[in-house]
mmCIF file of the N, C-alpha and C atoms, coordinates in Angstrom:
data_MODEL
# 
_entry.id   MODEL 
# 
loop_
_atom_site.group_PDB 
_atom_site.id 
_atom_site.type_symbol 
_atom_site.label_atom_id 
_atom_site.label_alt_id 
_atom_site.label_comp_id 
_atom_site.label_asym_id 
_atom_site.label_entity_id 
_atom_site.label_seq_id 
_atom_site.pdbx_PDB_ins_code 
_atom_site.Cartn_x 
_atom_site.Cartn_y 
_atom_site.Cartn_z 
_atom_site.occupancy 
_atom_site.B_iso_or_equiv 
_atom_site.pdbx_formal_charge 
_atom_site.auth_seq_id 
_atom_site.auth_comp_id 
_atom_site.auth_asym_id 
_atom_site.auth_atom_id 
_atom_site.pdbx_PDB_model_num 
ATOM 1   N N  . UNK A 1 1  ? 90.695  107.181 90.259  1.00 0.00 ? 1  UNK A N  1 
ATOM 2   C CA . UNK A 1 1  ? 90.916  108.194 91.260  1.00 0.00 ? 1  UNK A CA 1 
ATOM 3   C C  . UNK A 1 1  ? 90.327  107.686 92.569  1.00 0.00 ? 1  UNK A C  1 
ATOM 4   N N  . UNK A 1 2  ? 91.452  107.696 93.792  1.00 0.00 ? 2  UNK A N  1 
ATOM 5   C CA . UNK A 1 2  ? 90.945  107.000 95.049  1.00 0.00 ? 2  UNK A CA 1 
ATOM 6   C C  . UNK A 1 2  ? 90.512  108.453 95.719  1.00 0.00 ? 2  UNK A C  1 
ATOM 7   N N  . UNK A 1 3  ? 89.740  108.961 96.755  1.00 0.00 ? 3  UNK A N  1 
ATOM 8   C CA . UNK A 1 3  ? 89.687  109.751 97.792  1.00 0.00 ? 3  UNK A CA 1 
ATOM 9   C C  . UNK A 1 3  ? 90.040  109.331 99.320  1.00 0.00 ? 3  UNK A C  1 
ATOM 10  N N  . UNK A 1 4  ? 90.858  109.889 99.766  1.00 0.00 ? 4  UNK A N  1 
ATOM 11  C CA . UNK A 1 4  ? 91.208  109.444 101.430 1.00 0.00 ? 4  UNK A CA 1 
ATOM 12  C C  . UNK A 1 4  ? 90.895  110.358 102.404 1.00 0.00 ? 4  UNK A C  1 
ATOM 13  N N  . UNK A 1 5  ? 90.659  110.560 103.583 1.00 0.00 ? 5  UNK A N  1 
ATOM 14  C CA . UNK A 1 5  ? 90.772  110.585 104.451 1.00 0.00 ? 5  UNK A CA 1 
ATOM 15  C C  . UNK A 1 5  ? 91.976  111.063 105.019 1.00 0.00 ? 5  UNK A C  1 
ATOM 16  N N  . UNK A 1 6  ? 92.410  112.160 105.109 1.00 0.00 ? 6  UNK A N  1 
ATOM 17  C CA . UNK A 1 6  ? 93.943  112.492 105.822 1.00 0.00 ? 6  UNK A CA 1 
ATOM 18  C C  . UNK A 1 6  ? 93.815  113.409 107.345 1.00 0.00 ? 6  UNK A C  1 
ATOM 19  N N  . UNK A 1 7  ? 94.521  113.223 107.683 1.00 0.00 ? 7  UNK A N  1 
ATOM 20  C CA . UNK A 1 7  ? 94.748  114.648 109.266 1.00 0.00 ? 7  UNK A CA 1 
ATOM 21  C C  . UNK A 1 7  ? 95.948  115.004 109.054 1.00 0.00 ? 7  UNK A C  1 
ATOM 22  N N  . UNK A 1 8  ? 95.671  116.675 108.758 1.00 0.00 ? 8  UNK A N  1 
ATOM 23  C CA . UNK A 1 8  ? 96.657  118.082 108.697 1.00 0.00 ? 8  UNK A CA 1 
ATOM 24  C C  . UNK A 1 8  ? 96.520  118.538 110.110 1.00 0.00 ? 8  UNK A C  1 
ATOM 25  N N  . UNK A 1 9  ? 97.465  118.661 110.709 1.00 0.00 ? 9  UNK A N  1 
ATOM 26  C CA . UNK A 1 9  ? 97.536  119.694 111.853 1.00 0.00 ? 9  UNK A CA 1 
ATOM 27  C C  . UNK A 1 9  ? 96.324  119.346 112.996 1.00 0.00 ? 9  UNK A C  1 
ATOM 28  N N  . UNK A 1 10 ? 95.690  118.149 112.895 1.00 0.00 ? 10 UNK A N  1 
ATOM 29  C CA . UNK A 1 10 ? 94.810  117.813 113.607 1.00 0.00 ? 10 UNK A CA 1 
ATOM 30  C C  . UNK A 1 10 ? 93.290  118.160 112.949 1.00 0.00 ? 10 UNK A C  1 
ATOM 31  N N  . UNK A 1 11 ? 93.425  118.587 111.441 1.00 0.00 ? 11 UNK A N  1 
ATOM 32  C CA . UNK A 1 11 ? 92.088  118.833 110.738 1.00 0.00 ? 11 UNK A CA 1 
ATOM 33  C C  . UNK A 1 11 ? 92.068  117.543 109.722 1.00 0.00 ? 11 UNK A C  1 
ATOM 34  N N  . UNK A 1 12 ? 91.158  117.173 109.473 1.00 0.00 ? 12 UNK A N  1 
ATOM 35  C CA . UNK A 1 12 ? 90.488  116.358 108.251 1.00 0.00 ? 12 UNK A CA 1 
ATOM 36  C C  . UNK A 1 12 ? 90.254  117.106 107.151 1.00 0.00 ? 12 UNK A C  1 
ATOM 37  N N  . UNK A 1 13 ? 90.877  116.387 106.049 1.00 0.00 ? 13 UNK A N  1 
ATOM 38  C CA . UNK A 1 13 ? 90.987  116.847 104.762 1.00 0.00 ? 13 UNK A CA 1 
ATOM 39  C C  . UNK A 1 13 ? 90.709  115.872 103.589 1.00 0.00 ? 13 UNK A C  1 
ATOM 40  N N  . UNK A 1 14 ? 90.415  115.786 102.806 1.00 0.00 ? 14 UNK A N  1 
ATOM 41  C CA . UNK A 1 14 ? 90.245  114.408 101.731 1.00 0.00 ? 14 UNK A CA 1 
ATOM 42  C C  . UNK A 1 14 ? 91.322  115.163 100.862 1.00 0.00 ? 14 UNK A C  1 
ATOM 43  N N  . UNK A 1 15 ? 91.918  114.116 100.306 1.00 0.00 ? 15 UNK A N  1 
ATOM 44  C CA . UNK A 1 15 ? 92.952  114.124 98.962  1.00 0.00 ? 15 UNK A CA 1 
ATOM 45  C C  . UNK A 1 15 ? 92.452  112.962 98.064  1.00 0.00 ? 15 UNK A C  1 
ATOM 46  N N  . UNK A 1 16 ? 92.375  113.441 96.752  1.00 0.00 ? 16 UNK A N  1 
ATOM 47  C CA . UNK A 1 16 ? 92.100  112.460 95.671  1.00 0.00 ? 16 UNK A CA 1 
ATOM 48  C C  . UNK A 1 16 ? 93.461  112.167 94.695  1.00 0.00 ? 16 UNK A C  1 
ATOM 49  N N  . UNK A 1 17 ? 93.511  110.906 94.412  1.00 0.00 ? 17 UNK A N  1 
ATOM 50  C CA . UNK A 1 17 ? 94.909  110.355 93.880  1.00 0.00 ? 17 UNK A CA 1 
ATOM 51  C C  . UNK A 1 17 ? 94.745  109.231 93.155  1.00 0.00 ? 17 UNK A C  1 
ATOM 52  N N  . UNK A 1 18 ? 95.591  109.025 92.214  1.00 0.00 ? 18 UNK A N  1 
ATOM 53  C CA . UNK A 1 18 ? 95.543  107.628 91.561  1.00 0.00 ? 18 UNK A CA 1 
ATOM 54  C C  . UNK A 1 18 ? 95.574  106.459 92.115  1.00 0.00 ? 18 UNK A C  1 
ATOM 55  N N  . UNK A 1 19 ? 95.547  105.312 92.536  1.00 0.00 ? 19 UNK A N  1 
ATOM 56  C CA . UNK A 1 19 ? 95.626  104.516 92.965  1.00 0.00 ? 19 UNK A CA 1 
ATOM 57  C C  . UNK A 1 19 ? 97.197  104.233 92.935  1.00 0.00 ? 19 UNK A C  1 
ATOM 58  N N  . UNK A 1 20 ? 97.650  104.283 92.050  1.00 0.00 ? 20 UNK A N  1 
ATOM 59  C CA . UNK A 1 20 ? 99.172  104.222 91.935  1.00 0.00 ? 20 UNK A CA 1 
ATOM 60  C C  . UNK A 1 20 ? 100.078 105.113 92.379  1.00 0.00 ? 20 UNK A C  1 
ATOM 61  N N  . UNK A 1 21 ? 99.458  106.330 92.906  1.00 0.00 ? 21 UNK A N  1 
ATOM 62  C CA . UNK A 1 21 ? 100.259 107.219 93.154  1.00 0.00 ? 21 UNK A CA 1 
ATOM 63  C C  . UNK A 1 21 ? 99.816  107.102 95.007  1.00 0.00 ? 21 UNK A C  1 
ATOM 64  N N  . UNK A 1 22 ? 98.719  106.542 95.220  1.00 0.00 ? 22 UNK A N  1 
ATOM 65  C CA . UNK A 1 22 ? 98.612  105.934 96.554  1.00 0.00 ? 22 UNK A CA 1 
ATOM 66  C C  . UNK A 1 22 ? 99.726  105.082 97.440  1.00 0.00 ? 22 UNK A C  1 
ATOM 67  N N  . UNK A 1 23 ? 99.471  104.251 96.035  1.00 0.00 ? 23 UNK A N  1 
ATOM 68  C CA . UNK A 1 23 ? 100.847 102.764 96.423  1.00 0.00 ? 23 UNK A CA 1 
ATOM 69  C C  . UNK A 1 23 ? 102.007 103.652 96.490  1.00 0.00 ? 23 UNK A C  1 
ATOM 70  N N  . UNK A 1 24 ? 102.956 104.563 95.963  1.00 0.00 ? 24 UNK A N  1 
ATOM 71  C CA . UNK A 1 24 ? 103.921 104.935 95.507  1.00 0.00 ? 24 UNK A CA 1 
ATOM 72  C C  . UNK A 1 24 ? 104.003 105.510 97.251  1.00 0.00 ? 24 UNK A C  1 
ATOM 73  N N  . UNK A 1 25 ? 103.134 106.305 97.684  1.00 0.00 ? 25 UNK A N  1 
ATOM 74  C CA . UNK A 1 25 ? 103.236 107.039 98.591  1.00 0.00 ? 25 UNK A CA 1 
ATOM 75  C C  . UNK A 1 25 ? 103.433 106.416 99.586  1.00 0.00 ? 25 UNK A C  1 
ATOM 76  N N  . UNK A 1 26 ? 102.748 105.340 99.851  1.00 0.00 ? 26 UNK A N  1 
ATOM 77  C CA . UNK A 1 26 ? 102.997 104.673 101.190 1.00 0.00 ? 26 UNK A CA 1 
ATOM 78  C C  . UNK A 1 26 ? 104.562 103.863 100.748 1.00 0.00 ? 26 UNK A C  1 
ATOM 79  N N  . UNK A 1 27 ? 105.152 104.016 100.178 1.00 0.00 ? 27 UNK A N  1 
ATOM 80  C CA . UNK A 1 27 ? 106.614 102.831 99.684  1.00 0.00 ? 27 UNK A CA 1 
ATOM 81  C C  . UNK A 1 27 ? 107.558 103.939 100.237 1.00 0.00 ? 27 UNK A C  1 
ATOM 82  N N  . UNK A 1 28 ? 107.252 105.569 99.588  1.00 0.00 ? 28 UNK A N  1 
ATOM 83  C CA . UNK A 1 28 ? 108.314 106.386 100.466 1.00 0.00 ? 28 UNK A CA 1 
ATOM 84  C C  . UNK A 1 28 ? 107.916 106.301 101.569 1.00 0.00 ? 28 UNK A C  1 
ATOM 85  N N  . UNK A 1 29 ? 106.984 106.197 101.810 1.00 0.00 ? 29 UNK A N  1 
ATOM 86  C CA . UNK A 1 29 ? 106.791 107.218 103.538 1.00 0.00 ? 29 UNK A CA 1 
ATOM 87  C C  . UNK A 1 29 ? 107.298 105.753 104.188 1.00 0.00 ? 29 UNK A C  1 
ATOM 88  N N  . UNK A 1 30 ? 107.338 104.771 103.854 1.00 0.00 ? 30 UNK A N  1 
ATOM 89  C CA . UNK A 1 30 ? 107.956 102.905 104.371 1.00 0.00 ? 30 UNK A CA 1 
ATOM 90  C C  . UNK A 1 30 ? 109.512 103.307 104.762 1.00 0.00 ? 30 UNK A C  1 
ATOM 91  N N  . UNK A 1 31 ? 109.656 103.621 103.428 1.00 0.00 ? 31 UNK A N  1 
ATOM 92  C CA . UNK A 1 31 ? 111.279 104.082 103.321 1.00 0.00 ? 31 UNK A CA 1 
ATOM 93  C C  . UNK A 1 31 ? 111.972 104.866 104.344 1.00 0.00 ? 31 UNK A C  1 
ATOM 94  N N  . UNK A 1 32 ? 110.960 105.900 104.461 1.00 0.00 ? 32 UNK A N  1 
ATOM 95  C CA . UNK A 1 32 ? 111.348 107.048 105.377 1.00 0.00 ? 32 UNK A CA 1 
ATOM 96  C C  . UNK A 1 32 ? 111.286 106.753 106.846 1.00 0.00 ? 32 UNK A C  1 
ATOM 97  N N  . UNK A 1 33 ? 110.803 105.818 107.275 1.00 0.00 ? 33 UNK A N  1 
ATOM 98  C CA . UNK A 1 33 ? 110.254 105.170 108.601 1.00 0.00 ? 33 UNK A CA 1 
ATOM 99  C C  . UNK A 1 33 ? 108.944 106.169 108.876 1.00 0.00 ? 33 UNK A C  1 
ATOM 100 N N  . UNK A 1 34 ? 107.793 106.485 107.993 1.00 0.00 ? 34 UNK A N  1 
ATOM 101 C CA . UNK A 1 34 ? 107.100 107.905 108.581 1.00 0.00 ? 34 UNK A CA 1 
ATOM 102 C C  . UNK A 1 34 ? 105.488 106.938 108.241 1.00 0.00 ? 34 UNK A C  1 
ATOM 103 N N  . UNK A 1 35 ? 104.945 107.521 108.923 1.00 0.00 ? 35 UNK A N  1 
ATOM 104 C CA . UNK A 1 35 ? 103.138 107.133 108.413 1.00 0.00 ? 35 UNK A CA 1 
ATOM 105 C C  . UNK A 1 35 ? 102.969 107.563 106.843 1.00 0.00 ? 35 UNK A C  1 
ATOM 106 N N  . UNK A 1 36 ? 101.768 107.140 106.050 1.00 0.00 ? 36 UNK A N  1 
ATOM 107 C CA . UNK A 1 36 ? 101.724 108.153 105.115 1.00 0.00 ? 36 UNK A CA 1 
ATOM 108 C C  . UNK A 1 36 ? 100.755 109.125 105.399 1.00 0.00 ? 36 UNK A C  1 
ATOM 109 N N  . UNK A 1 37 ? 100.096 109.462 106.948 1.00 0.00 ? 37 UNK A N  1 
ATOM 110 C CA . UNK A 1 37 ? 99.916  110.314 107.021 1.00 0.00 ? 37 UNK A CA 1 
ATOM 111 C C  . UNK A 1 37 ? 100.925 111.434 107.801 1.00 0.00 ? 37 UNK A C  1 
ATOM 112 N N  . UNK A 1 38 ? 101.931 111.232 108.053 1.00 0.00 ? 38 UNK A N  1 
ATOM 113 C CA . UNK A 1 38 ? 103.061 112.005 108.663 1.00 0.00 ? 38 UNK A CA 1 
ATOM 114 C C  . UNK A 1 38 ? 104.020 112.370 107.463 1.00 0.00 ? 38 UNK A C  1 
ATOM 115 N N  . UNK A 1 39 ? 103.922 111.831 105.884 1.00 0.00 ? 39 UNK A N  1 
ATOM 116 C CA . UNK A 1 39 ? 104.446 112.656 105.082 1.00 0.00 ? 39 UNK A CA 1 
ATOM 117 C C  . UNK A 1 39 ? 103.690 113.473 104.372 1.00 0.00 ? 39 UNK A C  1 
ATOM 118 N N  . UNK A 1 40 ? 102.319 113.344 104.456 1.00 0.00 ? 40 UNK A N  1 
ATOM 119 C CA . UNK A 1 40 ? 101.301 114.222 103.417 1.00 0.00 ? 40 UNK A CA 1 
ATOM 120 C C  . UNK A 1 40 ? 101.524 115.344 104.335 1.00 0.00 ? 40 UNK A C  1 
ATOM 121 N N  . UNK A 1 41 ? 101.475 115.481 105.774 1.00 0.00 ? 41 UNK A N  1 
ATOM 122 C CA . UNK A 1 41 ? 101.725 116.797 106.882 1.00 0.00 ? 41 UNK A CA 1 
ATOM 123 C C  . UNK A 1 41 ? 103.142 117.044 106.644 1.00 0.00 ? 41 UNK A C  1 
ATOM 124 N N  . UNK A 1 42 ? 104.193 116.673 106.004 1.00 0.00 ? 42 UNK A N  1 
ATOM 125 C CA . UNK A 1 42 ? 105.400 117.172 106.094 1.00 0.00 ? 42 UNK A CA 1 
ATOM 126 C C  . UNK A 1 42 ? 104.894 117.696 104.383 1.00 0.00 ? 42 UNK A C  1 
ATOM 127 N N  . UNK A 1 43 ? 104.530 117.378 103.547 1.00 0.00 ? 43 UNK A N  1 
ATOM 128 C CA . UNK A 1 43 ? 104.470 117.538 102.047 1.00 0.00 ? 43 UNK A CA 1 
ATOM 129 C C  . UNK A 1 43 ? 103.442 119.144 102.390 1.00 0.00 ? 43 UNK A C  1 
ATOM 130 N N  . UNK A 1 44 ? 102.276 119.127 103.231 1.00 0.00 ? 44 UNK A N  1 
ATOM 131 C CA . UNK A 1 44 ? 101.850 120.067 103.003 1.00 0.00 ? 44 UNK A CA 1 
ATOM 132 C C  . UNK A 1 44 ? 102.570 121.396 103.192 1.00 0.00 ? 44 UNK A C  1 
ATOM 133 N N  . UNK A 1 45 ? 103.589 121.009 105.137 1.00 0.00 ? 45 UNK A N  1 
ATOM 134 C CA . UNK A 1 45 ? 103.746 122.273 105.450 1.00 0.00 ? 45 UNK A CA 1 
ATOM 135 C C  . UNK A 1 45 ? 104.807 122.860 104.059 1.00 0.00 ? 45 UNK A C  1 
ATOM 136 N N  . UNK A 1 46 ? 105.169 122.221 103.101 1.00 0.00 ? 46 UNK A N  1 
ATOM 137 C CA . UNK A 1 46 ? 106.071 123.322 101.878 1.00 0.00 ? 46 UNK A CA 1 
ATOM 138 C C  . UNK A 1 46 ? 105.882 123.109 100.876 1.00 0.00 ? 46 UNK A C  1 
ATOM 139 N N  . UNK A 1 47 ? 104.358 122.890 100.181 1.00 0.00 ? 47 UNK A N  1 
ATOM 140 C CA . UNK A 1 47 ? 103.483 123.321 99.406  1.00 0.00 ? 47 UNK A CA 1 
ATOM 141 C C  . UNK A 1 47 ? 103.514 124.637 98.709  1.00 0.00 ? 47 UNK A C  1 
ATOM 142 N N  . UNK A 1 48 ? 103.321 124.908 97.927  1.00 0.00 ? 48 UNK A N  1 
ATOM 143 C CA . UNK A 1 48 ? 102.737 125.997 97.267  1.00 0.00 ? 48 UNK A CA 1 
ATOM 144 C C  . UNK A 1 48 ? 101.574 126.204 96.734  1.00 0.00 ? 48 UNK A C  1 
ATOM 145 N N  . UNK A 1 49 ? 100.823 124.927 96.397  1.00 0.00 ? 49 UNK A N  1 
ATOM 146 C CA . UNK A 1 49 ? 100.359 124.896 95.305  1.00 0.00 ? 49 UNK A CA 1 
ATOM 147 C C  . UNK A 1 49 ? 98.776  123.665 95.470  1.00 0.00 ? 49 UNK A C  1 
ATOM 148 N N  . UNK A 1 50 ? 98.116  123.138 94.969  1.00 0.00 ? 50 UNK A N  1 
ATOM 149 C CA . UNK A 1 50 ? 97.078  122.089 95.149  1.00 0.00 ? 50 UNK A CA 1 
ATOM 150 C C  . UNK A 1 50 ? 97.832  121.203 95.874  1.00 0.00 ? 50 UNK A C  1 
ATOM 151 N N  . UNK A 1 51 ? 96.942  120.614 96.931  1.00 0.00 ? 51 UNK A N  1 
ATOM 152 C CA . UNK A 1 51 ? 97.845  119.418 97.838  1.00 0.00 ? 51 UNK A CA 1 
ATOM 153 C C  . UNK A 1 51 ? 97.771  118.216 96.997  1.00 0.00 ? 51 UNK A C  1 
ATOM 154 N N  . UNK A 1 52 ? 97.020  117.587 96.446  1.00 0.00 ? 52 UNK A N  1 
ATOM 155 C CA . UNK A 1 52 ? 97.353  116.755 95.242  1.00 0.00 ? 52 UNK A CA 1 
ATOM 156 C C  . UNK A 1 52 ? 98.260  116.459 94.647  1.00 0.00 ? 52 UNK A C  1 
ATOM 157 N N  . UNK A 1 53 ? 98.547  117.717 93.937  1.00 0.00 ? 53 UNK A N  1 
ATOM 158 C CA . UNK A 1 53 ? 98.966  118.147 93.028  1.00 0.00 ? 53 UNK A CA 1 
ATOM 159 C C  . UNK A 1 53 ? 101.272 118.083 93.804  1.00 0.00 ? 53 UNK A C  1 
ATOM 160 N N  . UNK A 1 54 ? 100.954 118.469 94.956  1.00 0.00 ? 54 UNK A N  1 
ATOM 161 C CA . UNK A 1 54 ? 102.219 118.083 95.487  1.00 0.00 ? 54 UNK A CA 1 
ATOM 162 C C  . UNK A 1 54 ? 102.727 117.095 95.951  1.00 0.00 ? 54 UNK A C  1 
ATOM 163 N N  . UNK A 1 55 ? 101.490 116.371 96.382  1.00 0.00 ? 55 UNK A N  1 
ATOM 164 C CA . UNK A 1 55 ? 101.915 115.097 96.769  1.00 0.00 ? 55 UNK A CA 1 
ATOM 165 C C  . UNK A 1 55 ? 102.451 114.075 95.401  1.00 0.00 ? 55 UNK A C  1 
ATOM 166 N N  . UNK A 1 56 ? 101.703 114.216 94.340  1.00 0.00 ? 56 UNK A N  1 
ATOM 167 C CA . UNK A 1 56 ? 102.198 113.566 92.761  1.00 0.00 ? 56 UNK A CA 1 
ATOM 168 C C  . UNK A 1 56 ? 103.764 113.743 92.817  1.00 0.00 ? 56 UNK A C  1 
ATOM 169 N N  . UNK A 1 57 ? 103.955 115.633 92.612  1.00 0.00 ? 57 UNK A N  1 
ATOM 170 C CA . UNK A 1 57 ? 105.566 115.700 92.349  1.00 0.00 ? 57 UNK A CA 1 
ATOM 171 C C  . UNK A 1 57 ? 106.217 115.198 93.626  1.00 0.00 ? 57 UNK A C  1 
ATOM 172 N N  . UNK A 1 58 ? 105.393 115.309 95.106  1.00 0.00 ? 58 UNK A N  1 
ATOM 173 C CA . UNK A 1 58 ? 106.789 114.808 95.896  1.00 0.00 ? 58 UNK A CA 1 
ATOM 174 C C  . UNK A 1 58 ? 107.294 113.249 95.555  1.00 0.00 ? 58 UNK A C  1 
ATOM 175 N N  . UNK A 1 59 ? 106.044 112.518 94.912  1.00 0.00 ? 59 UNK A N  1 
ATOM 176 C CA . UNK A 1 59 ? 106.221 111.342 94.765  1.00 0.00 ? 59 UNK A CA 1 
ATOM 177 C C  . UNK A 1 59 ? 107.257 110.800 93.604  1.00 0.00 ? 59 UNK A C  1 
ATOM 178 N N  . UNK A 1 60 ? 106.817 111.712 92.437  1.00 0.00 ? 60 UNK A N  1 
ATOM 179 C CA . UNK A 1 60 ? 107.568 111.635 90.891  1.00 0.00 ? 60 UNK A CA 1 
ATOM 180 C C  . UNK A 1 60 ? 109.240 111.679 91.760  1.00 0.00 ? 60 UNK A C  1 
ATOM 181 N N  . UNK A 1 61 ? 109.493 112.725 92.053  1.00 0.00 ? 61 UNK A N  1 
ATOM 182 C CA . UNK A 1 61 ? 111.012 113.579 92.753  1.00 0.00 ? 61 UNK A CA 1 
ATOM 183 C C  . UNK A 1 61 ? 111.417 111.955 93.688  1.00 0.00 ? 61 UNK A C  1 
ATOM 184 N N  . UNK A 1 62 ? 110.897 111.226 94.360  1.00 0.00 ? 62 UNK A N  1 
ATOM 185 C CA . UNK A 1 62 ? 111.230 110.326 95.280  1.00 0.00 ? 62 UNK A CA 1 
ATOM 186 C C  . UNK A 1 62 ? 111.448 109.297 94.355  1.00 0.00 ? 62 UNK A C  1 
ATOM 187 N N  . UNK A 1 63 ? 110.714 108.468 93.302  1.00 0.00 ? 63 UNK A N  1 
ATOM 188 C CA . UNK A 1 63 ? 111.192 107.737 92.398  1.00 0.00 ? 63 UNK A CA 1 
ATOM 189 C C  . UNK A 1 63 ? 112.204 107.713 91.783  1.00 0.00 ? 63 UNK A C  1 
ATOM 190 N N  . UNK A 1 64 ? 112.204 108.740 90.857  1.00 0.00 ? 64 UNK A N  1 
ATOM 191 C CA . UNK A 1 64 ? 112.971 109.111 90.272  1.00 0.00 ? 64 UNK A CA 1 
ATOM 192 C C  . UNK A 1 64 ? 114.486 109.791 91.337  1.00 0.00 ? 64 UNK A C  1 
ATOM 193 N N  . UNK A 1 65 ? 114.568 109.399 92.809  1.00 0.00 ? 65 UNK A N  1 
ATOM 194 C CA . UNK A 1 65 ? 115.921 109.538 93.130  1.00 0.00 ? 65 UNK A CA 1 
ATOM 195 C C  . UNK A 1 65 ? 116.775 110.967 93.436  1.00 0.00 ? 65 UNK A C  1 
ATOM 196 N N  . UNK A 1 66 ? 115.125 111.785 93.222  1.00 0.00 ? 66 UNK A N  1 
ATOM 197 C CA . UNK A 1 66 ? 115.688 113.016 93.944  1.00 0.00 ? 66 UNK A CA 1 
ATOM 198 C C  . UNK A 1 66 ? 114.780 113.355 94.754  1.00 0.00 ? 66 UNK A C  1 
ATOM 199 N N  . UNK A 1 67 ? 115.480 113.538 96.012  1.00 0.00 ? 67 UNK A N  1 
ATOM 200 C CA . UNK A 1 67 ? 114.585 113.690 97.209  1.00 0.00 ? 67 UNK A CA 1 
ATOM 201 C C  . UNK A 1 67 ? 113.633 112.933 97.577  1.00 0.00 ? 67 UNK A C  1 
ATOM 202 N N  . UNK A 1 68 ? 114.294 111.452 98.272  1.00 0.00 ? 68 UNK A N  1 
ATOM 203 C CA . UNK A 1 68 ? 113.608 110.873 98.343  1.00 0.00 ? 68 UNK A CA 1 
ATOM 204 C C  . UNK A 1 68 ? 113.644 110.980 99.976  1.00 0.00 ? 68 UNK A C  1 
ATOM 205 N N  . UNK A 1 69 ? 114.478 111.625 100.644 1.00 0.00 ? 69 UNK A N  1 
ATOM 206 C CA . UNK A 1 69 ? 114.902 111.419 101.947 1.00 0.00 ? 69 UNK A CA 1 
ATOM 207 C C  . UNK A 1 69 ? 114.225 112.807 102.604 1.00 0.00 ? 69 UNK A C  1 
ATOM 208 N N  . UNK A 1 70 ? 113.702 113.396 101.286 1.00 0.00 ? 70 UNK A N  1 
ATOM 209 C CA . UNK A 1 70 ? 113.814 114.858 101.915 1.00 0.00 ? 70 UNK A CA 1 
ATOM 210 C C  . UNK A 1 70 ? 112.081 115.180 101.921 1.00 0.00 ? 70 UNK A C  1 
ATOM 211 N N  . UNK A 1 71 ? 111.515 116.334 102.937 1.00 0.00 ? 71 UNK A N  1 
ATOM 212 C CA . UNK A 1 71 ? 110.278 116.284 103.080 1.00 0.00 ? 71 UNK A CA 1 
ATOM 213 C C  . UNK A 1 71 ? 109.720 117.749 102.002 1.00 0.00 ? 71 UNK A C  1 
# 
């Protein structure tokens, strides 16, 4: 489990993540032309739920070829 460093809305937040699900994240957000901190702020604003915890499924959903384009 890595911890980072992120900026929401101009606030500091830590997110904890697998290391692999780190790598995974920065490959979409590559894809997308976006920072990976400009998709964790697009992942939060339509959240429901633990930000973690969404960033995993936005990641699973982008692998796996659904919604990979989408925030």
């Amino acid at each position: 489990m890595k911890k980072r460093s992120v900026l929401i809305a101009g606030h500091p937040t830590s997110v904890s993540l697998e290391e692999e699900f780190w790598d995974a994240l920065k490959s979409v957000a590559q894809a997308r032309g976006l920072s990976v901190n400009a998709l964790i702020e697009e992942i939060d604003q339509t959240r429901t739920g633990n930000l973690s915890s969404a960033i995993r499924v936005h990641v699973l959903k982008a692998v796996q070829g659904r919604g990979a384009g989408e925030g």
